[in-house]
N, C-alpha and C positions, 0 to 999 in steps of 0.2 A: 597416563597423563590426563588431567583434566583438563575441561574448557576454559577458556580465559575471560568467554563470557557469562558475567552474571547479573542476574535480578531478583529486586526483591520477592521473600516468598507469597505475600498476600498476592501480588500482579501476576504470578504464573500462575496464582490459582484464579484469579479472574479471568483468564486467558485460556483457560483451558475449554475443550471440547469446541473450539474453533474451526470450521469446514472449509468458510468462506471470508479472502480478504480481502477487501474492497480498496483501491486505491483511485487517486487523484494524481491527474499531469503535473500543469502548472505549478509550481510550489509544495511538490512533492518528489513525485520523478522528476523535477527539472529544478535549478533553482529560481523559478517564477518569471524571469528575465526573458525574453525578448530578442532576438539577432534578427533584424529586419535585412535582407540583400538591396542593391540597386532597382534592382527587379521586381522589389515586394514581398522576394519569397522567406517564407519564417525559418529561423533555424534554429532547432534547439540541442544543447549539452544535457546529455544522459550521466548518470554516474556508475559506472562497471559493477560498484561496489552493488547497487542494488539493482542492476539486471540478473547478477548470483544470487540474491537474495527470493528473488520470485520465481528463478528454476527451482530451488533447492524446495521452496513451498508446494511447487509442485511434485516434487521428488517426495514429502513428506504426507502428498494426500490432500493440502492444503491447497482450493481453488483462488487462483488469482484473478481478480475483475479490476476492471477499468473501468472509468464514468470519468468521459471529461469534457468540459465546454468547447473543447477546439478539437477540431480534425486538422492533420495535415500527411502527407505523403514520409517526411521524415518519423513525422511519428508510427503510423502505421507500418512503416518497415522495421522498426524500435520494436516493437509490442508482436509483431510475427517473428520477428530474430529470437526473441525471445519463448517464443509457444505461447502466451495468452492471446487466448479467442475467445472467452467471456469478457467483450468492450464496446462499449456504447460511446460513439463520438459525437460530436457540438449534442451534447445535452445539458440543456440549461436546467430541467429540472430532474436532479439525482435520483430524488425518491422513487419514483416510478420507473426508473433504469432498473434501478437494485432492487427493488419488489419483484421485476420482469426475471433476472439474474435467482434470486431465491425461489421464485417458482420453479423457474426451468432446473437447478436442480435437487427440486424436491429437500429446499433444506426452510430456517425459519432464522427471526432477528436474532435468535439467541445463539445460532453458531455460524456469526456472523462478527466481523472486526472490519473497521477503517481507518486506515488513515486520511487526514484533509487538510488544509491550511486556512483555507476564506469563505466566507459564509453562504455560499450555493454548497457547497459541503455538508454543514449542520442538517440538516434531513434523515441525512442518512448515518452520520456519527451519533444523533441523539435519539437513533433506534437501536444501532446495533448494540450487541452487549459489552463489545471492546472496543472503544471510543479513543482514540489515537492522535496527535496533533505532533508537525516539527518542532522543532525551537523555535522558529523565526516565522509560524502560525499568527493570524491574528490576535488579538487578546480573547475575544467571543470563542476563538474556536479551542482553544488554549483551557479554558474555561469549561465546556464542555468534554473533554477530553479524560481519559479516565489515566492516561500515562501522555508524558509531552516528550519526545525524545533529546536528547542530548545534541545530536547533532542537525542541521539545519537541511531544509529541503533540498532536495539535489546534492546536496553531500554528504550521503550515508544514511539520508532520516530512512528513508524507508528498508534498507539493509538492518537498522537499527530493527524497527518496526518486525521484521521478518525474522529474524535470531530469535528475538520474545516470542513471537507464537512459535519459535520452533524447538525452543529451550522449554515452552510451556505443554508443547505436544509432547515429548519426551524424544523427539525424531533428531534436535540435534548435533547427540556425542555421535550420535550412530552415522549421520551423513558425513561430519567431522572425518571419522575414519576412515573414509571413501579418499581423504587428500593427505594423510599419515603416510 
């Protein structure tokens, strides 16, 4: 049986030779939104679908990074539940996170992928070689973006995001059969 998922073939070959993928909270892992408590405290919805999506990247060899403007205690136990440790939190300026992240390990922009949504993002989508946006990305960022996903941040963009480089690694069919 073959996979169900597919993409175009010009995009897996732009995708290919990927090391490192760069992701964004806010309107990516989340859908951008906001649950303020009585209390103050922030609370944010994860989507299952793409916390699978950034083990299996790691399962394929593919390092998962974090750059995001906000720190918070839910999130940080989000992103350890999950095994990413390459993340940089309240950073407002990306560039220099992800430059920090390619040095340490020993890779360069060209096998490098992000996805982003709003324009503290652009830095580092319009360095790396696979430039990524949700559906529900701003226009700027949309615009920059080398593939826009189907579905919207926090609900599968970045599962989306993760499939393509993993359909374009060849690591895929092969993790697939791990759940046959």
């Amino acid at each position: 049986m073959s996979p169900a998922v597919q993409f175009p073939p010009e995009l897996l070959l732009a995708a290919q030779g990927i090391k490192l993928a760069f992701f964004d909270i806010d309107g990516v892992l989340t859908d951008g939104g906001l649950l303020m408590s009585a209390e103050g405290e922030t609370l944010k919805r994860f989507n299952i679908l793409d916390g699978l999506g950034l083990k299996l990247l790691q399962r394929a060899g593919i390092t998962p990074a974090v750059i995001t403007g906000r720190d918070s205690a839910p999130l940080r136990k989000r992103l350890q539940a999950l095994g990413v440790t390459n993340v940089h939190y309240g950073t407002e300026e990306k560039r220099p996170a992800a430059e920090s992240v390619l040095a340490q390990l020993g890779l360069d922009w060209s096998q490098a992928a992000a996805i982003g949504d709003d324009w503290p993002d652009l830095p580092v989508l319009r360095r790396c070689a696979f430039p990524v946006a949700p559906a529900n990305a701003h226009a700027e960022v949309r615009a920059a973006a080398r593939y826009v996903t189907q579905a919207a941040g926090g609900h599968g963009a970045a599962r989306e995001f993760c499939d393509l480089l993993l359909v374009a690694s060849g690591q895929y069919a092969r993790l697939l059969e791990d759940y046959r």
